[in-house]
N, C-alpha and C positions, 0 to 999 in steps of 0.2 A: 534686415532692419532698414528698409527702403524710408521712413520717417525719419531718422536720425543724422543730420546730416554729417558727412565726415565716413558714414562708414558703407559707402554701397563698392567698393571696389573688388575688383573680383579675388581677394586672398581672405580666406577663413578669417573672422574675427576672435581678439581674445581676451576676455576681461585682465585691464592693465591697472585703475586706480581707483579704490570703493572708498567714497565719502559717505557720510550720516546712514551707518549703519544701526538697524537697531532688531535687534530678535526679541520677539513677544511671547514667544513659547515653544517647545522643542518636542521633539518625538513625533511630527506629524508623519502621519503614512502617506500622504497626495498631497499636494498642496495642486491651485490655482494660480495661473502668475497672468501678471501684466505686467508689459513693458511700455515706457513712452518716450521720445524723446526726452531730453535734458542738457540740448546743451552741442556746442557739434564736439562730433565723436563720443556720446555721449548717451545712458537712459538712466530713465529714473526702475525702481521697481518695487515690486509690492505683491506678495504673494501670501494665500488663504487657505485655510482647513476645507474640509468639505462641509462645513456648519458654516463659513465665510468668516470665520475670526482670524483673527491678524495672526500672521505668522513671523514675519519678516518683513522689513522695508528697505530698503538703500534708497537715498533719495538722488544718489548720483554714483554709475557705474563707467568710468571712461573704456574704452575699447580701443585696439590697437590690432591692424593687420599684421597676421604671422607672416615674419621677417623666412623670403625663400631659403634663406642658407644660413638661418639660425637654426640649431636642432636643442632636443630637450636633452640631457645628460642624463644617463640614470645611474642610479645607484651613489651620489654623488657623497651620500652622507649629512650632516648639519652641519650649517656655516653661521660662523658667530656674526652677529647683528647689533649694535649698538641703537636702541631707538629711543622716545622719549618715554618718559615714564607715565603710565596711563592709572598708577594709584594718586587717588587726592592726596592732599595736603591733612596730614596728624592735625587733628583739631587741640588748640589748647596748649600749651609747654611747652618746648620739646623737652624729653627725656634729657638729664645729665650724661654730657659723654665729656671725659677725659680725651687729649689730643695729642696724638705726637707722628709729627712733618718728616717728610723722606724726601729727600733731596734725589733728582736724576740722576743716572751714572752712576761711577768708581768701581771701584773693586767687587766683582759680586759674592764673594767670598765674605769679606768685612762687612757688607752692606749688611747680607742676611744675617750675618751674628749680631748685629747691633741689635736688628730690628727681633729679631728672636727672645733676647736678654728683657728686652721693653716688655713684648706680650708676654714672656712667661711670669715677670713681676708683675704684670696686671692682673694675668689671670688667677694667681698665686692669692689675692685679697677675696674675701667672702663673696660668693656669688649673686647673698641677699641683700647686699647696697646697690643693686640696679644701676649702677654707673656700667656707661659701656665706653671703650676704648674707640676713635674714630683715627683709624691710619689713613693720614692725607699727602698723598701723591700729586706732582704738579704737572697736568700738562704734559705725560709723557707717556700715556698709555691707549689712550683712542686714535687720533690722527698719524701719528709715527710712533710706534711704541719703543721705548729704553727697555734693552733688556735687561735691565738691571730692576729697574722697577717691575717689571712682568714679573720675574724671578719675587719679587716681595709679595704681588697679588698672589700668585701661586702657592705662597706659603700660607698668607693666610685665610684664602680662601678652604684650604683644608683645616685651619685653626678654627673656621666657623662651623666648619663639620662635625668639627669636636667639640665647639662651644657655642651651640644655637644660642645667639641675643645678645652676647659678649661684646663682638668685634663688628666693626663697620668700615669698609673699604672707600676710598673717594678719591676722587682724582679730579682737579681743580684746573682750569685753565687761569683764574687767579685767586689768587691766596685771599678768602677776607671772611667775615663774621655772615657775611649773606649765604657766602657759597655753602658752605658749610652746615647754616641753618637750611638751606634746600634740602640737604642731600640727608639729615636728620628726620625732617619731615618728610621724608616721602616715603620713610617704614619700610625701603630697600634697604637688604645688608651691603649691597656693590653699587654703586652709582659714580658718574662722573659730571660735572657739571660746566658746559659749556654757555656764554651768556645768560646765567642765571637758569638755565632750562636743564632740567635734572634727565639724564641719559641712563637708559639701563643694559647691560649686557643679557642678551638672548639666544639661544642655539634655536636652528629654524631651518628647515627642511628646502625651503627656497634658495637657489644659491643665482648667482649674478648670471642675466639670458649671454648665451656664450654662442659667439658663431662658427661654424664647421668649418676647417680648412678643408680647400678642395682637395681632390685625392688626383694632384698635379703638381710635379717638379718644381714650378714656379707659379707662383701667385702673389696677387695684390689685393690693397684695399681700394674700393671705389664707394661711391655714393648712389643710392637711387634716383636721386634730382629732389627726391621727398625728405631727405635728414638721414634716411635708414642708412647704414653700412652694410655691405654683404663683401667676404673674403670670396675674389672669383680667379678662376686660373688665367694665367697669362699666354695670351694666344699667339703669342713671338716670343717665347723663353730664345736666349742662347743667341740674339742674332750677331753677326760680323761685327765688330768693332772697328769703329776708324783711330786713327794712328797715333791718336794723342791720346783717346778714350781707356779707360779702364771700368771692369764691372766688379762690382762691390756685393759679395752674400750679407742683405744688409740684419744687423743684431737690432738699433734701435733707431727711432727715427722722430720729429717732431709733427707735429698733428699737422702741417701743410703738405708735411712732403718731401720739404725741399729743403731740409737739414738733418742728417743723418752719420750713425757709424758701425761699423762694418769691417768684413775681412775680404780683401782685395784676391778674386780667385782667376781673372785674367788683364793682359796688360797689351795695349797695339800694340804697335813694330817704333812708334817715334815716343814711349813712357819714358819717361828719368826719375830717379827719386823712389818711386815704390815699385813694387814689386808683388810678384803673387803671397800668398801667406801674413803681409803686414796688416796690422789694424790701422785703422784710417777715421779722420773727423774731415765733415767738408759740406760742401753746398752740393744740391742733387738738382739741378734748374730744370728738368724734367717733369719735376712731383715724383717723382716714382720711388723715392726711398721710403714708402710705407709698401713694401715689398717685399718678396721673398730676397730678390734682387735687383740692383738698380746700375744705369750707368752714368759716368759722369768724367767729366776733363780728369786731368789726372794733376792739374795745376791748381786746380779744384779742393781739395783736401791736403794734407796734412797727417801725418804719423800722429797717433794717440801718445798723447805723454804716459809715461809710467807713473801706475800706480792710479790709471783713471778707470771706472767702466766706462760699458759702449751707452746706458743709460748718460754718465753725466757727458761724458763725448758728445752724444749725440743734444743735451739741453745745452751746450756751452759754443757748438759751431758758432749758430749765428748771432747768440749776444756778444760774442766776445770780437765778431767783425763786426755787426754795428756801431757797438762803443770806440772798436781804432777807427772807424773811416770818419765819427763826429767829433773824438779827439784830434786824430793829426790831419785828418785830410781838409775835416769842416772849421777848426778851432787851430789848428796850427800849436798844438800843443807841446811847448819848452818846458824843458828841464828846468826847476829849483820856480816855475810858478804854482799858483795858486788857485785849487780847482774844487770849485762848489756842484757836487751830485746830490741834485733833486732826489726825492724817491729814494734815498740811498740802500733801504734794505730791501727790494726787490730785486728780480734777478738781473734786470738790466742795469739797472742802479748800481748793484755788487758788480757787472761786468766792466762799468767803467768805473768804479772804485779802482779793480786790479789793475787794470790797462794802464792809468793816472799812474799810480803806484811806482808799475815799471816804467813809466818813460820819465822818470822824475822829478814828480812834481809833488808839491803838499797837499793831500786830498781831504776837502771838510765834507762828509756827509747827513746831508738833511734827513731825520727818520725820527718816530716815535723812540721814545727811553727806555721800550722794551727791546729794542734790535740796538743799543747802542756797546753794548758785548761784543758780538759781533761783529760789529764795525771798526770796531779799536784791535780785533784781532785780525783785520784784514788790513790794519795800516792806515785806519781814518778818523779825522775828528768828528764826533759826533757832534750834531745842534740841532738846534729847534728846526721845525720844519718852517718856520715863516723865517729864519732868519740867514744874512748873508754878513759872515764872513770879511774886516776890513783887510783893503786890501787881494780880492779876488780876482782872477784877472779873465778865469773860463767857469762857467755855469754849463753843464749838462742837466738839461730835463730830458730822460727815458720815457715821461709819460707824455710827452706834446705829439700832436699828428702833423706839425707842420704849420698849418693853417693858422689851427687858434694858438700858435705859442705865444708865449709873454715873457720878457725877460722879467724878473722877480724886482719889487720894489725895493733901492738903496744899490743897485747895484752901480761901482764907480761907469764913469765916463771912461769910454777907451776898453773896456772888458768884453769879452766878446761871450756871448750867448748861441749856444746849440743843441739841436734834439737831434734824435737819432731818427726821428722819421725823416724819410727816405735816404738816407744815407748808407742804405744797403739794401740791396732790391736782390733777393735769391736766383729770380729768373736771369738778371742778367750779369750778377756780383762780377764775374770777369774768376782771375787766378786770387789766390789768398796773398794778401802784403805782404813782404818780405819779411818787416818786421814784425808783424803777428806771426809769421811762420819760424820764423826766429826764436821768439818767446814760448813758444810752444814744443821746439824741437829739442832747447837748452830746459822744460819742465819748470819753467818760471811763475805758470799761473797755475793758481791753486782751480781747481773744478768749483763749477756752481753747483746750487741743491740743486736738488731733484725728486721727483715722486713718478717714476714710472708705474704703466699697467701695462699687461699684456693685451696687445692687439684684439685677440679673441673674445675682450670684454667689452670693444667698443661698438654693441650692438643696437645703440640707439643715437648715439652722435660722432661725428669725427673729431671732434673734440675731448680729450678724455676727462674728466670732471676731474677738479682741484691737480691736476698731474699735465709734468712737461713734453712727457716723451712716452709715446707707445714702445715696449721690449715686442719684439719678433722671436716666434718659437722657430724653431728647426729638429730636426731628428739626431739623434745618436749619430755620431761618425762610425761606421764600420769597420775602422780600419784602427780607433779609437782604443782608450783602456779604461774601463770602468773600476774606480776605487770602490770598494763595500768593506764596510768596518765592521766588529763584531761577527765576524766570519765563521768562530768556532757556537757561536748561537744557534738557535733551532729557528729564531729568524734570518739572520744571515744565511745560512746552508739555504732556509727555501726561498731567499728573495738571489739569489746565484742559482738555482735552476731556471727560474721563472726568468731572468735575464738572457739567459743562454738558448733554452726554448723555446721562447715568445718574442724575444727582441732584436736576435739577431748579434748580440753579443762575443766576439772572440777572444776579445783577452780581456784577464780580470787581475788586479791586483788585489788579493785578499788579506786584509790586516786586522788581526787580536794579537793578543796578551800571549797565546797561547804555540801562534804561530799554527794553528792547524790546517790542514791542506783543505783539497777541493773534496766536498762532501763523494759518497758512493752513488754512482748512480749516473752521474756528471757525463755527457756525452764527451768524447776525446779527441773525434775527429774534428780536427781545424779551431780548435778553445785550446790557448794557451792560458794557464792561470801558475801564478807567481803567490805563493803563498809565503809571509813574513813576518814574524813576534814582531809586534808594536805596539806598545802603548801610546795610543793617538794623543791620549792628553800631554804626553810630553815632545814638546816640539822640536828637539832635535832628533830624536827617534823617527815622528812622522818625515822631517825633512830628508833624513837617510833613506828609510824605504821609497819616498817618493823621488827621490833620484835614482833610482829601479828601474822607472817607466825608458823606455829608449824613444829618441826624441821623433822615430818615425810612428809613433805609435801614441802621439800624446794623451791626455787625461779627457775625457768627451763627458763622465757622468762621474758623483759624488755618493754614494749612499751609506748614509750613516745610519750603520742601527744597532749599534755599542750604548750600554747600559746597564745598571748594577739598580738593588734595593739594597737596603737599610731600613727599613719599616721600624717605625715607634710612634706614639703617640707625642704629640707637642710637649707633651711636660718633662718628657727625658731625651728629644733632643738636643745638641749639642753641637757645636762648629767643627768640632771635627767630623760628626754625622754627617752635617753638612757637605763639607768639601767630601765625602767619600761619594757621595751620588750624583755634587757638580764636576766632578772631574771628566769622566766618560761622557758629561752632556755638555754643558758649559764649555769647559775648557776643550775639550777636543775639538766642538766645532769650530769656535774662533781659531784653532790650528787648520785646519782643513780650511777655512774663507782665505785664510792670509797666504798659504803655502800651496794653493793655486790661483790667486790671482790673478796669473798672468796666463791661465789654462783657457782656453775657448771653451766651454763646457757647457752641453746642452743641457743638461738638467744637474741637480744639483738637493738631493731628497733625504731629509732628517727622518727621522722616527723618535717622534714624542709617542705622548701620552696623554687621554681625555683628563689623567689628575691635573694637568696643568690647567685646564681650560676651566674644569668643576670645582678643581678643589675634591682631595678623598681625603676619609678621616685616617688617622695611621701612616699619611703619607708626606707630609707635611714638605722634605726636603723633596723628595721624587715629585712632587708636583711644580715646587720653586723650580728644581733644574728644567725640568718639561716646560716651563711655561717663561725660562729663558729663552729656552729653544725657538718655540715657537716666534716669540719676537725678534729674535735675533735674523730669522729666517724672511720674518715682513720688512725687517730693514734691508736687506740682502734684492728680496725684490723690490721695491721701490728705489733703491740704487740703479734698477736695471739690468739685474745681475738673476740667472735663472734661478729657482729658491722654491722648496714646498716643505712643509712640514706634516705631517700624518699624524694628527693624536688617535694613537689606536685606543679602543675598549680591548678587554681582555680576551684571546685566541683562545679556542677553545680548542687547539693542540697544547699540551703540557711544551714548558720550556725550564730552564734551569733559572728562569727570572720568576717565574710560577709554578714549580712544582712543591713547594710550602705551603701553597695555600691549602686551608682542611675546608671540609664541607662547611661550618659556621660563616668562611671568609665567603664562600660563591655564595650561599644564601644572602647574606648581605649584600653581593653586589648585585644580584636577583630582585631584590626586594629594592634597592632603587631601581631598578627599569631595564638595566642592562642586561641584555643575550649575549653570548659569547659569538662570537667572527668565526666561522669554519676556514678551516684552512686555502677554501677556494675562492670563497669569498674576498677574504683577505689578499691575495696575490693576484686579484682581479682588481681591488681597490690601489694597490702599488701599482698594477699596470696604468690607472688610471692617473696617477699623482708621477709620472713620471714624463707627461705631458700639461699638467695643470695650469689653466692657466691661473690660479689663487693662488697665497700663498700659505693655506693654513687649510685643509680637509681634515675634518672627524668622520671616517667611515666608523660608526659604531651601530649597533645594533639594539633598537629600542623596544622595550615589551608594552606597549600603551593601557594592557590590562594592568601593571604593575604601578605607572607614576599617577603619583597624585598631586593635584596643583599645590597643596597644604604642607606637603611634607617632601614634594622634588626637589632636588640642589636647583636652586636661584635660577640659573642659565635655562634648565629642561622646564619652566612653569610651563612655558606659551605650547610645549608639546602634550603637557598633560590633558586629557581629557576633563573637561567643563560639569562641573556637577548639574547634575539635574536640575531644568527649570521646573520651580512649581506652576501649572495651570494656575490657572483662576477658580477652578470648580474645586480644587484640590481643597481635603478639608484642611481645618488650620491645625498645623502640627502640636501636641502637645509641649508646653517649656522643657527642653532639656535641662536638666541638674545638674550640677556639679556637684563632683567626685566629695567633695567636702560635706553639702548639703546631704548627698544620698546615704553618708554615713552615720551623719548626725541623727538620719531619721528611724538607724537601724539598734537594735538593744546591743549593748556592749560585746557581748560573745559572739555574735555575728559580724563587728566592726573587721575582728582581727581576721574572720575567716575570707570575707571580702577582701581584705588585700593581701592577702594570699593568695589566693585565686589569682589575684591583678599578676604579684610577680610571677610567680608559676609561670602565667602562661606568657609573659614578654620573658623570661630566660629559656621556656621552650624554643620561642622562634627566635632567637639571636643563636642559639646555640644550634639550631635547624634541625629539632623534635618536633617530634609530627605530633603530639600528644603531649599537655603539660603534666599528665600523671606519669611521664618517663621520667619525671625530673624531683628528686629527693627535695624536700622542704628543708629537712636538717643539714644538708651537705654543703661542705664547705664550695665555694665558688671557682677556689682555683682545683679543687678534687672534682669540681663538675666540667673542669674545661675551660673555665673564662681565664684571658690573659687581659695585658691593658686595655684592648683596642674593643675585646668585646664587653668590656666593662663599661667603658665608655658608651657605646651603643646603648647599653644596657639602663643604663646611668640618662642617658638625653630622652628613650622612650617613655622611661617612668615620670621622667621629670614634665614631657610634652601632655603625659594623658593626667597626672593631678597638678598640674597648675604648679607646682613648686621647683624653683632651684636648685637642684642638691651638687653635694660637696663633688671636685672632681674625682675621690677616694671612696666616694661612698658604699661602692659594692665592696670595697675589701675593706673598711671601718666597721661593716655590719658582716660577718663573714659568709651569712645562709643565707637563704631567702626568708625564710622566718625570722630570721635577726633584722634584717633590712623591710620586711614587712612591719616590725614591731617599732621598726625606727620613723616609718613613714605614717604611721597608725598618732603615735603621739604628736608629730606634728600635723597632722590632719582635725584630729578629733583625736586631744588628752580626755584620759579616764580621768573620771573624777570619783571621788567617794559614794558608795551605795548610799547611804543616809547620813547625808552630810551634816553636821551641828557646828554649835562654837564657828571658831574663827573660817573653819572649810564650810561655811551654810554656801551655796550658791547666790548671788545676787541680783536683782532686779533685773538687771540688765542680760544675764547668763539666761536667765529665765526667757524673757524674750527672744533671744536669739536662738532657742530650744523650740518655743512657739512656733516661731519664723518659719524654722527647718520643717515642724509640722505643714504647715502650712501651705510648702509643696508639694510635700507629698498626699496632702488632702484635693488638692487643685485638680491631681490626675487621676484619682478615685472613681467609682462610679458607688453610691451609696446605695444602700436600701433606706427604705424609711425607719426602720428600727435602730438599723446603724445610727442615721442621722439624732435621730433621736435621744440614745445612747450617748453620742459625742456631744449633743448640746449640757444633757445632765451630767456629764462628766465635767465638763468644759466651768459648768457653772458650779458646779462643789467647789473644785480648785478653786476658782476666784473667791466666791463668798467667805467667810469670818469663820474660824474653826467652829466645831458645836457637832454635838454631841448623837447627831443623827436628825430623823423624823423625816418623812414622805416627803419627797422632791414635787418639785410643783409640774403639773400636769405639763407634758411637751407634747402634744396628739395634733397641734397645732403644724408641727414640723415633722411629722409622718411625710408629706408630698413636699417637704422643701428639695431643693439641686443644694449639689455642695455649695455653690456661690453663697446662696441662699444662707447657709448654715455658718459661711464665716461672716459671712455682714451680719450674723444675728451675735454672732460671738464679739465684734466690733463693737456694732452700738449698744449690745445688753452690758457688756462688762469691759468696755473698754478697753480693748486689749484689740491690737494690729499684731495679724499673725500673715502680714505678707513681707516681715521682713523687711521693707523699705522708710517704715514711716514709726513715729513714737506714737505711746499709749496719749488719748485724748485726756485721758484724767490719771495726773500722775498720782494723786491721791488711791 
């Protein structure tokens, strides 16, 4: 591309960002292409059939050199994607939707019974008042997800499984009549609405460009001089340390460098204070704590308070010394004054909130009224942000550079005014103050937020977008004890081979219910495994067996893959269901986060499930606890704390969580798009999530012949294949019918044989009959096999292909299929009487809309001229005045008419509109 400027450098080019795309027609076997500039780093493009008609255009392709020590991932699975919603705006109303608000947090237990009791009473009302139910979430499920509200999306996204058009999921960054009406109009079941701009959730084969760590004991990150990051090995690991120095295996670090925390693995000859094995927060004036490992004074840092990670450790170093050195060093800040922080709900802002706090002063903090919670929960008054406070006597602004500071207007004579620019320079900060090291050692200051990512994502800035602190991966300890739950599982046994095998693994602490030992098979030489009955969900049980481990041998990895079903359909579960499915997910994990906190542990890997992510029908609670999980797990990593979660699709090894399924349940999960994971598969994608750097992988397995964009779960659209564009040359399709119309047009004893047919063959494939003549017409439903969930199924497809609503009982209020064909016949197309008189005569209007129905099916005809002919003299007896006979008036005229032809002559001769759309011109 020697035209384009921006891209002649010597590394492979790679299309990075496609603006005004537009495809003009599909299935080309060759196409022609031009490319031209557009822009630097940049082309336009445009490519042709061999006729030279348009095929495709981009009017702008940006390009990007391949990053040397980025590599592609394979097999990585679908990663969830939150993007803007690309359906218009519903023209017209929007639809009635009933509302009801789910508060963050609490109890997940209580949460979900609330919200459960709500949609079963909604759904519980007729299905043909078209009111739909809109559950509105605030703000806590895109950017940082609650896993409490996950837990609710998870329910009722499989409640939409069950009740296609019912329920609407939303999640609002704030609460009001606008946001609301977006997320109505935009004819998504799931959306969340951030400034007005409607977001949809998506699964997408693309996952975040990840770079390779090198295959070296230590490694850093560096810059190209061009923006890029590349992870490169460090060409002086290990050197001599001088006498005061200590080197630090750092866990996270800030985007400079030069604030970090860590576990301290040697110490000079002149160290006091720490020691090898301690965690540590501090200044790294080197840069080098974006690192494997870094070295630094040993006056420098500071023991981790309990109860912090290395994530907020590592975001709290340096605001919490720049806040003391512009409180006491630059403000000379006393006990029982008066202290105005600018900015007050930013992180620096928050830093000298706490700092003020503890050296005893009254702290009023300036911040919008949406952070003033907050601020009264860290010990401050909140106020306007223009306002100061009488009686102030110190003003911190966090945001001045120095230069252009301004003390803030009204502030008294005599008060002193300071920013924290430059009052803490990393490179050269000196030892940590006494009294910040004070306050830190006696656990006085709470930690600031934080939003870490792992290093390995930062493949296009050293900066990490919206986040404080990059987490640092490391390897399993070898000397280490790996917890695996669910041990007596057929996943547990093969995710403890594959550990041992593959990983390098020696000791394992294995814990169920059951207490069952190390599967057969298990190599013995040099694997210790300690096998213990425990119910993880109960936390004194977990806390006993995990005082097992011996302290030379501590906890390096977490893997949870304890799990239970309860399947039922939404309308018979129940909070006690409930809790039977979050216990083993829910609650155990929050045991396992809390009862190793204090563990260094390299990985730390859940076992969900895709129900969490899609929503499956039947599963309503297992997809809530799954889709706990998963959020529970993105909190965990943005803390800075190692964290993945695996929503698997279904193994196609039997296990004691799947060996109920009959052939009906695989067909159905077939028939949405899902392949089952082979066993090697699957232990290749845990090898992979046991270094990830995300914190949520779906390895599942997609059949692209199976999804359709019309009928995929929500998340899989953007994966289903694109229906056929039509050409231009292509003829024009004839009006498809509706089911209603095609029956109208057929004679009464043929109505009933057609939807028979219909159910026949949708109870064939739900119930996974290769032939709908396997299947009894008279036979009761539940003597054919159907339970709730296939009823259901059963229940949404008939309802999807005639256009109507039915009862959620409907296959078992009509007990056959000829019962429920007879049921669906009369709301379709009622019989009416063979030769109606008296008060049952048909009426003017029934008559036309019998017309009408002709009228399509004449539109798709291809006539003879006798036919035609035939129908105009038929057409005109009907209309004209009874009477008694006599020779029709000659039609030879309409011998060569086209159907068109024949109902415009039926329009303007006898006034009668038989397209259905429009009244008779002469009502006479």
């Amino acid at each position: 591309m020697p035209s384009a400027t921006g891209t002649d450098g010597p590394r492979p080019l790679l299309p990075f960002s496609w603006s005004g795309v537009t495809l003009e027609a599909s299935r080309a076997t060759a196409v022609r292409v031009r490319l031209a500039a557009a822009g630097d780093g940049a082309v336009s493009l445009a490519a042709v059939d061999a006729a030279g008609r348009p095929v495709i255009t981009v009017e702008s392709l940006a390009l990007r050199p391949l990053s040397a020590t980025a590599v592609t991932r394979q097999d990585t699975g679908l990663h969830l994607r939150w993007q803007p919603s690309a359906a218009d705006a519903a023209d017209g109303t929007p639809p009635e939707v009933a509302v009801a608000h789910v508060e963050p947090g609490g109890d997940v237990h209580a949460r979900l019974a609330d919200v459960l009791a709500v949609v079963q009473g909604f759904l519980a009302e007729p299905a043909d008042a078209g009111t739909r139910l809109a559950v509105v979430t605030r703000g806590t499920l895109v950017e940082h997800p609650d896993p409490v509200t996950a837990a609710v999306w998870g329910l009722l996204r499989s409640a939409q499984a069950e009740h296609p058009g019912r329920l609407l999921l939303v999640d609002v960054d704030v609460r009001s009549p606008e946001a609301l009406a977006a997320a109505v109009a935009s004819g998504e079941p799931q959306v969340a609405v951030r400034d007005g701009q409607v977001l949809v959730p998506r699964l997408t084969r693309t996952g975040p460009a990840v770079l390779a760590l090198p295959e070296a004991p230590a490694w850093r990150l560096e810059s190209d001089g061009g923006g890029d990051a590349a992870l490169v090995a460090d060409p002086a690991p290990g050197g001599p340390l001088r006498p005061a120095e200590i080197r630090v295996s750092m866990r996270a670090a800030g985007a400079t460098g030069t604030e970090g925390a860590g576990v301290v693995t040697e110490a000079g000859t002149a160290v006091t204070g720490v020691a090898a094995g301690d965690r540590v927060l501090g200044t790294f004036p080197h840069g080098d704590a974006l690192g494997s490992a870094a070295v630094t004074d040993h006056r420098s840092v500071v023991r981790v308070p309990r109860g912090w990670t290395f994530g907020e450790a590592a975001a709290s170093a340096g605001a919490f010394r720049a806040a003391w050195h512009a409180l006491v060093d630059g403000a000379g800040l006393r006990a029982g004054e008066r202290v105005l922080v600018l900015a007050g709900a930013g992180d620096a802002g928050l830093a000298g909130v706490r700092i003020a706090r503890q050296l005893g002063a009254e702290v009023f903090a300036a911040a919008p009224p949406a952070a003033w919670d907050a601020l009264r929960e860290a010990g401050a008054h909140p106020v306007d942000e223009d306002e100061v406070p009488a009686g102030t006597d110190v003003v911190l602004d966090p945001r001045a550079d120095g230069a252009d500071a301004a003390a803030p207007a009204g502030l008294a004579d005599g008060a002193r005014f300071v920013t924290t620019a430059g009052a803490y320079e990393p490179a050269d900060a000196g030892p940590v103050p006494a009294g910040l090291a004070d306050l830190l050692d006696r656990d006085a200051l709470r930690p600031l937020p934080v939003r870490s990512v792992d290093i390995r994502t930062a493949a296009g800035a050293l900066r990490p977008a919206g986040a404080t602190v990059f987490t640092l991966p490391r390897p399993l300890d070898p000397d280490g004890t790996v917890i695996v739950t669910g041990a007596s599982g057929t996943l547990g046994q093969l995710v403890l081979h594959r550990l041992v095998s593959a990983h390098g693994v020696r000791r394992v602490l294995l814990l169920s219910r059951s207490g069952a030992g190390a599967p057969a098979g298990l190599p013995t030489d040099g694997v210790h495994v300690d096998a213990v009955a425990c119910d993880v969900a109960d936390r004194e049980q977990l806390a006993r067996a995990l005082a097992r481990i011996p302290a030379e041998h501590p906890p390096t990895a977490v893997v949870h893959t304890a799990g239970v079903l309860d399947d039922g359909v939404l309308d018979a579960l129940t909070p006690e269901r409930l809790g039977t499915v979050l216990r083993p997910k829910a609650d155990a994990v929050r045991n396992l986060h809390e009862l190793t906190a204090d563990a260094d542990l390299a990985a730390f890997v859940v076992f969900s499930s895709a129900a969490g992510v899609l929503g499956s029908a039947g599963q309503a609670n297992y997809a809530a606890a799954n889709a706990f999980l998963d959020a529970f797990v993105a909190r965990r990593h943005a803390a800075g704390l190692p964290a993945v979660s695996v929503a698997w699709g279904l193994w196609a090894e039997s296990s004691a969580m799947t060996a109920g399924l009959g052939a009906a349940d695989r067909n159905r999960i077939a028939r949405l798009g899902f392949l089952p994971t082979s066993t090697e598969e699957g232990l290749a994608a845990f090898g992979r999530a046991l270094s990830s750097p995300v914190p949520l992988v779906v390895p599942v397995r997609l059949d692209p012949a199976a999804l359709r964009s019309d009928t995929a779960p929500v998340l899989l659209r953007d994966l289903a294949p694109r229906p056929d564009r039509r050409t231009a040359a292509a003829a024009e399709a004839v009006r498809e019918q509706s089911l209603e119309a095609q029956l109208g047009s057929l004679p009464a004893e043929r109505r009933a044989e057609v939807l028979l047919d219909l159910v026949l063959t949708d109870v064939a494939l739900v119930l996974g009959h290769g032939d709908a003549r396997d299947v009894s017409p008279d036979e009761a439903f539940r003597d054919l096999g159907f339970d709730s969930l296939t009823a259901v199924e059963l229940r949404n497809r008939l309802g999807g292909r005639i256009g109507l609503k039915l009862a959620a009982t409907a296959v078992f209020d009509y007990p056959s299929p000829r019962a429920l064909a007879g049921h669906l016949l009369d709301r379709l197309a009622p019989a009416s009487p063979a030769a109606p008189t008296g008060p049952g005569r048909p009426t003017y209007e029934q008559v036309l809309a019998d017309l009408g129905r002709l009228g399509d099916s004449l539109a798709a005809l291809e006539l003879t001229g006798a036919q035609r002919a035939e129908l105009a003299e038929t057409l005109r007896g009907l209309a004209g005045p009874p009477s008694s006979g006599g020779p029709a008036e000659e039609t030879a005229d309409l011998e060569s008419a086209t159907a068109s032809e024949v109902l415009d002559f039926v329009t303007n001769s006898l006034g009668i509109s038989i397209d259905g759309d429009s009244s008779p011109t002469d009502p006479s």
